[in-house]
C-alpha positions in Angstrom: -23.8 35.7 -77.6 -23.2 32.2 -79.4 -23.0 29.5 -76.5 -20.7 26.6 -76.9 -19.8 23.2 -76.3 -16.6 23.1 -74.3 -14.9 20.2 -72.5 -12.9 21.1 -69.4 -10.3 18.0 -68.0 -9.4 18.2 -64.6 -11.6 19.0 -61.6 -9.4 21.0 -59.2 -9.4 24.6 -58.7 -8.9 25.6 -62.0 -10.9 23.3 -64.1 -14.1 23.7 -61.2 -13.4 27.7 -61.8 -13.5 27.8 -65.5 -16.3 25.3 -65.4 -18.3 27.5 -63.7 -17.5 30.7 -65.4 -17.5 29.6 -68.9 -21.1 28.5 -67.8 -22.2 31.7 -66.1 -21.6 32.7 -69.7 -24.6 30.5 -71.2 -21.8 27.7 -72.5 -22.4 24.0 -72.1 -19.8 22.2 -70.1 -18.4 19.2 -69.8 -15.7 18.6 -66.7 -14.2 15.3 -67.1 -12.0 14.1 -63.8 -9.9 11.2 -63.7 -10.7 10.3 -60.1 -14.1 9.0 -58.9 -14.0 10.9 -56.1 -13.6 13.9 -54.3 -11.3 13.7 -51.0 -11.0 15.4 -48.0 -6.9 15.1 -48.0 -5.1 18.3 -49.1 -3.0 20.7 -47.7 -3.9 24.8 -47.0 -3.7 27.7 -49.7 -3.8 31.1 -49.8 -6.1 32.9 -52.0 -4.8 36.1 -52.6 -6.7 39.7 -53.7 -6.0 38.7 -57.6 -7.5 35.5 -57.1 -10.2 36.1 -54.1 -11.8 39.1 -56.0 -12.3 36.4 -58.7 -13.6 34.3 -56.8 -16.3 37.0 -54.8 -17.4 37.7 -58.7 -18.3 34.6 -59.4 -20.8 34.8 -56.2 -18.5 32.6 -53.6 -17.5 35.2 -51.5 -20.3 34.0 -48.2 -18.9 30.3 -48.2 -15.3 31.5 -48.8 -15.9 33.9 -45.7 -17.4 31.1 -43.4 -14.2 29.0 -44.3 -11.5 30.9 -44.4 -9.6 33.1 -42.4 -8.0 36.3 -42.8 -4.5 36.6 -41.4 -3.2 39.7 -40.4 -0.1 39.7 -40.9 3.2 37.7 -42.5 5.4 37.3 -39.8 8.9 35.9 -40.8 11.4 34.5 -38.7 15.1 32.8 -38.9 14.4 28.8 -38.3 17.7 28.5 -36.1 17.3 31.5 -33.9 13.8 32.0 -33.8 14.8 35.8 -34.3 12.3 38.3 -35.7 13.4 39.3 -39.5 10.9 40.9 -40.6 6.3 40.9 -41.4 4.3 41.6 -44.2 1.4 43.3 -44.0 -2.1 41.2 -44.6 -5.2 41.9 -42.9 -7.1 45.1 -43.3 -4.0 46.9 -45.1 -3.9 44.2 -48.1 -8.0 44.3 -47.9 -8.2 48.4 -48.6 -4.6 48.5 -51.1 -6.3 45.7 -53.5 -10.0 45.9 -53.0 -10.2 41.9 -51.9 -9.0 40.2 -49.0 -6.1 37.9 -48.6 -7.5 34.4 -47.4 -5.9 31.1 -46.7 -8.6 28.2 -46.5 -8.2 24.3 -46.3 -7.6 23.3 -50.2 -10.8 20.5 -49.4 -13.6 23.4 -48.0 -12.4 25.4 -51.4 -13.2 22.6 -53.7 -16.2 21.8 -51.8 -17.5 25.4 -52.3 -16.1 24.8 -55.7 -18.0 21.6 -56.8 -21.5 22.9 -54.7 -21.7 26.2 -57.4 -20.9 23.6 -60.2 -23.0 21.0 -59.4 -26.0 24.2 -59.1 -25.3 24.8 -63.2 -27.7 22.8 -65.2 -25.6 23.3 -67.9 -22.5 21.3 -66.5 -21.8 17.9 -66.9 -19.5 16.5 -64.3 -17.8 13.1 -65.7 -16.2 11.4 -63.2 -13.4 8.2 -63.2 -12.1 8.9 -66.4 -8.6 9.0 -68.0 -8.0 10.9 -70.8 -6.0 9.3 -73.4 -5.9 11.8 -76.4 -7.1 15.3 -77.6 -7.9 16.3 -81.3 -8.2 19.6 -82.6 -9.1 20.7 -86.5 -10.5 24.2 -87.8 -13.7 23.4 -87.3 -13.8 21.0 -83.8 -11.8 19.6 -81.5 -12.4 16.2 -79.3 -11.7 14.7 -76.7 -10.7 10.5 -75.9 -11.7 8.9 -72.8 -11.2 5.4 -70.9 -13.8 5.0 -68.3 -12.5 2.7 -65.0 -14.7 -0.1 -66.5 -12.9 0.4 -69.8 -15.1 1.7 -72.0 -13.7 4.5 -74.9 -15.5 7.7 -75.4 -15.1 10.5 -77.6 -16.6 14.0 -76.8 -16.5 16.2 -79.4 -16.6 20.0 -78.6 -16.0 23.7 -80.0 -12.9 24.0 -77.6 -10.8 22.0 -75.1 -9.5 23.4 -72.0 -6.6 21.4 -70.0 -6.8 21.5 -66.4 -5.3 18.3 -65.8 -2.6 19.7 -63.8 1.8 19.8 -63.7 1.9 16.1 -65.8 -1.0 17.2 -68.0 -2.6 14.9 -70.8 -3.9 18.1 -72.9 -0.4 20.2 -73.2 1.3 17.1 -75.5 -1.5 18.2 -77.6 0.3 21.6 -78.0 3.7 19.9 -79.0 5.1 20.2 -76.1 6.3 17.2 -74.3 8.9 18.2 -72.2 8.7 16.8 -68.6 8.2 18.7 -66.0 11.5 18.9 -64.1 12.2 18.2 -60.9 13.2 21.0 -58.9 15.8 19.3 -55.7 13.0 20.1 -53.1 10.2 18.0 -50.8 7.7 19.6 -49.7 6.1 18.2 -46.1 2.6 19.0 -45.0 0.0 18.5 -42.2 -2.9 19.9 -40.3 -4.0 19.8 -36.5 -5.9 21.4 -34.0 -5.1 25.1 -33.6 -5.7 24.7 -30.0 -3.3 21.9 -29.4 -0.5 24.5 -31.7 2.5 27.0 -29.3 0.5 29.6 -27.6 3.0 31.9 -29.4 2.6 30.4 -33.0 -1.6 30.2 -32.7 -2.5 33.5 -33.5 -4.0 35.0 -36.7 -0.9 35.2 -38.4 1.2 33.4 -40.7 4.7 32.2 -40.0 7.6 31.8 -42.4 10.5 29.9 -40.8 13.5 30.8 -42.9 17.0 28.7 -43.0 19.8 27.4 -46.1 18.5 24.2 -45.8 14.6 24.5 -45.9 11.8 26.8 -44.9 8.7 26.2 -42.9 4.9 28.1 -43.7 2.2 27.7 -41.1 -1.2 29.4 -41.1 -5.0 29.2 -39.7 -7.5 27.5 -41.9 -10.6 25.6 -41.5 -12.6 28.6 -40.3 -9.4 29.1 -37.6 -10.3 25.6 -36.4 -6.6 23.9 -37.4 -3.4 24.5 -38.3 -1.7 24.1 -41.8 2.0 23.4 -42.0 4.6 23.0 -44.7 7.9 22.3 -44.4 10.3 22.7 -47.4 13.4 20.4 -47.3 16.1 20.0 -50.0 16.2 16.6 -51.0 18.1 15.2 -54.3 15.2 12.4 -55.2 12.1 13.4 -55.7 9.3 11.3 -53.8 6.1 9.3 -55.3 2.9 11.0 -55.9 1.4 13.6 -54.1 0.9 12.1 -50.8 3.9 10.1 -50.0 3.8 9.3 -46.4 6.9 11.0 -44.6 8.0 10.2 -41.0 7.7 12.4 -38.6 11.0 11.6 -36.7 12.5 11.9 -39.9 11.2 15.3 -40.0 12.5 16.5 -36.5 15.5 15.0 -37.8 15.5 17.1 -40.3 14.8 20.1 -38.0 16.9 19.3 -35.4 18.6 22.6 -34.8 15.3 24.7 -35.5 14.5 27.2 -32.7 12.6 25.8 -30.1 9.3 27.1 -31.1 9.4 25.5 -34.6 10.2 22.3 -33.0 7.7 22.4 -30.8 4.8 23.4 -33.6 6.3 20.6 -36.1 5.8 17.7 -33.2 2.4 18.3 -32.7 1.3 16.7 -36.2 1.4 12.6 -35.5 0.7 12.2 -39.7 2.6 14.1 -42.6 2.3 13.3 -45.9 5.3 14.9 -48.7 5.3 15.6 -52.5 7.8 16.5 -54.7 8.5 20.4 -56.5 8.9 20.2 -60.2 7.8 22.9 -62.7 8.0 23.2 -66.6 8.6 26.9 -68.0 5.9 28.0 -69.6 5.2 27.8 -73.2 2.5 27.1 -75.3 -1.0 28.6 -73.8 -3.1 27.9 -76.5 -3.7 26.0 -80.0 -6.4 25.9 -82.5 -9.2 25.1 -80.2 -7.2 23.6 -77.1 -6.0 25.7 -74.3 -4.1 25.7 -71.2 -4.2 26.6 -67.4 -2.7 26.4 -64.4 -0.4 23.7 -63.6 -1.4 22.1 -67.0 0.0 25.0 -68.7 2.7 26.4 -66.6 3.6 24.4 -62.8 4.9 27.4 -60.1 6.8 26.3 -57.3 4.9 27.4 -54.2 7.6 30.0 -53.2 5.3 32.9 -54.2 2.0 31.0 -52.9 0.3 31.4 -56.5 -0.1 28.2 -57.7 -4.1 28.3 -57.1 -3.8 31.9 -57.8 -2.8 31.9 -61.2 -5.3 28.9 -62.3 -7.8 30.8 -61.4 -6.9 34.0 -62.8 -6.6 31.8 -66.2 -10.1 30.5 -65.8 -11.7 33.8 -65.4 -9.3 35.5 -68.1 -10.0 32.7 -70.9 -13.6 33.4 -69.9 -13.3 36.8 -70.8 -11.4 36.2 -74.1 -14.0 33.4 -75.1 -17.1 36.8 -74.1 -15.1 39.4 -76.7 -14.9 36.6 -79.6 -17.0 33.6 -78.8 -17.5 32.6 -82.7 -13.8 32.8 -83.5 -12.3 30.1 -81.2 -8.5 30.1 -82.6 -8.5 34.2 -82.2 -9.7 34.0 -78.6 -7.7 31.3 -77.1 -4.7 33.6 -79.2 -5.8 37.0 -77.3 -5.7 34.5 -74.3 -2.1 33.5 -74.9 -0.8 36.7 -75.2 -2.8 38.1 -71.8 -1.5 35.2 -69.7 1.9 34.1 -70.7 3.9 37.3 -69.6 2.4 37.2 -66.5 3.1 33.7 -65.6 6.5 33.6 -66.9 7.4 36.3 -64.2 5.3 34.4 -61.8 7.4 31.4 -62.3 11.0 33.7 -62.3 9.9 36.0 -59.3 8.9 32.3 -57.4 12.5 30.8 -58.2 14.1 33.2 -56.9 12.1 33.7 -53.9 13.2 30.1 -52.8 16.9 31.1 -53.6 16.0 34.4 -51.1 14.8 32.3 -48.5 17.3 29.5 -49.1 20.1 31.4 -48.7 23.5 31.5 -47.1 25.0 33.5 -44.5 25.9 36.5 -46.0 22.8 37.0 -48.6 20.9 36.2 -45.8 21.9 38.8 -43.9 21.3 41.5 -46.5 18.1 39.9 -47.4 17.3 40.4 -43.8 18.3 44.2 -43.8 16.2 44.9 -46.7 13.4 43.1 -45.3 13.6 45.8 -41.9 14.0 48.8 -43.9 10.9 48.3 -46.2 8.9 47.5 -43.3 5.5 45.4 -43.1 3.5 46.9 -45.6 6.3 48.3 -47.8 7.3 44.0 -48.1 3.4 43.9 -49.4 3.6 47.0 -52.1 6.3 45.2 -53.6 3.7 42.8 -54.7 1.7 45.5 -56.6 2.3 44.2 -59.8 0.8 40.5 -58.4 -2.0 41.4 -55.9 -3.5 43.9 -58.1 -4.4 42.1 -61.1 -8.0 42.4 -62.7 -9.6 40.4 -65.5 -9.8 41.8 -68.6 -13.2 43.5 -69.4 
């Protein structure tokens, strides 16, 4: 198999997954990350069986189980009354129907598993504290323009570029497209504490969705059970600053004022909350001469569906395989690539809009959203999903 020369920007999920993958392959790797750091801040996610059974492949599956946990179940309640609408099955059911389990984990213990298998590849270069100002691709190269925080210009030239760089991505104006993401009239609030300080009620090994017209609220266990994650979904018309925009928490219980008393009770207990802003960008352009796309770089999902991570990594692992059936014909891999991925994330992106609209909803679609939700039952709500949970990477 030929071995190439392939620069990866952005260090998150996806761009640490390809990294690793494309260099489990016998490629040479360069991961270029604008910050200098790695923080601890971040918020939970859920690594579902399309993503985990990814993720087990690539030999991560004994740190993922230290960290993680394993819900059993969804269970989804109305945010005024409190009442019961419905669960979805998790657990052992999703673990034998899929062949991988469902696991949420803190977004930090991911990337730290992440970055310990990447840093264990001699054949990875991890560039830190650099902003990428351009990519050029021709039929032969591509390269890649960097400022370092001292100043300094670099160019790295490589066989192929892959853009990680996430939802206001660098790398996808070099696909001519440089529309801006849009922002989607949502804020999204989030916060972690103790599990043990959490509602006796609301501290089990379950996940809670909080549903009303005016937000929804997600909580689950991560840290290895040891906290709580919580987000809570407002509508809002102005989008906030950055990704971690300090928010209020008064403002929040403002916000939640007529919540049943159990959601009140769990959204007090965090003293810090930090917010960010939904916007997404329908997805295009995958791929390019020797310049590709993933994740939020290629196609941002509102968090509706809880595939944002999921999908990056189900990129990384699919343009691997693509690269392993035609490694000397870059243009006709990164095409195959295109044409694997963008169905599938276009209905990602549709099925997650309207899953906000669902839980979003008024009175009366709410109530027949609520009737279906009974009649299909706990794991009935997870077969639905099929189509989602049981992807595989192309062999």
């Amino acid at each position: 198999m030929q071995h190439l020369s392939i620069a990866v920007v952005g260090a998150g999920i996806g761009g640490l997954t390809a990294a690793l993958a494309l260099a489990r392959q016998g490629h040479s790797v360069t991961l270029v990350e604008r910050r200098t750091g790695f923080s601890e801040v971040g918020a939970g996610l859920q690594l579902s069986p399309n993503a985990s059974r990814i993720l087990i492949k690539l030999g991560l599956g004994p740190a993922l189980r230290r960290a993680a946990t394993e819900p059993e179940r969804v269970v989804v309640r109305a945010i005024r009354s409190g009442k019961r609408i419905g669960e979805v099955a998790l657990g052992a059911f999703m673990r034998e129907r899929f062949e991988a389990p469902y696991w949420v984990v803190h977004r930090a213990d991911l990337q730290t598993i992440l970055l310990d298998a990447v840093r264990s590849e001699s054949s990875i270069r991890l560039v830190m504290g650099r902003t990428v100002e351009s990519v050029e691709t021709a039929s032969s190269q591509a390269s890649v323009t960097w400022i370092s925080a001292g100043g300094a210009q670099e160019t790295l030239t490589a066989d192929l570029i892959v853009g990680a760089d996430g939802v206001w991505s660098k790398v996808r104006q070099q696909l001519d497209d440089r529309g801006q993401p849009a922002y989607r009239g949502y804020v999204a609030w989030r916060a972690t504490f103790e599990r043990s300080a959490a509602p006796a009620e609301l501290a089990g090994d379950e996940t809670g969705l909080w549903l009303g017209s005016r937000g929804h609220v997600v909580h689950y266990p991560i840290a290895a059970g040891r906290l709580i994650n919580v987000v809570a979904i407002e509508r809002s018309p102005t989008p906030v600053e950055g990704w971690a925009a300090p928010g209020r928490r008064e403002d929040l219980l403002a916000r939640y004022a007529s919540a049943a008393p159990a959601l009140r009770d769990l959204l007090s207990r965090p003293q810090e909350w930090l917010r960010w802003s939904l916007f997404d960008h329908p997805a295009g352009r995958l791929a390019k001469g020797r310049t590709g796309l993933l994740g939020d770089a290629a196609h941002p999902v509102l968090p509706f569906l809880a595939q944002g991570a999921a999908m990056a990594i189900e990129e990384a692992a699919t343009l691997a395989s693509m690269l392993r059936e035609s490694p000397t014909d870059i243009p006709q891999a990164l095409s195959a690539y295109e044409k694997q991925r963008l169905g599938r994330a276009t209905r990602v992106q549709k099925e997650a809009y309207t899953n906000g609209r669902i839980y979003h909803a008024g009175a009366l679609i709410a109530f027949g959203r609520d009737q279906v939700m009974r009649r299909l039952g706990a794991e009935g709500m997870t077969k639905r999903y099929d189509w989602l949970y049981g992807f595989r990477t192309p062999d």
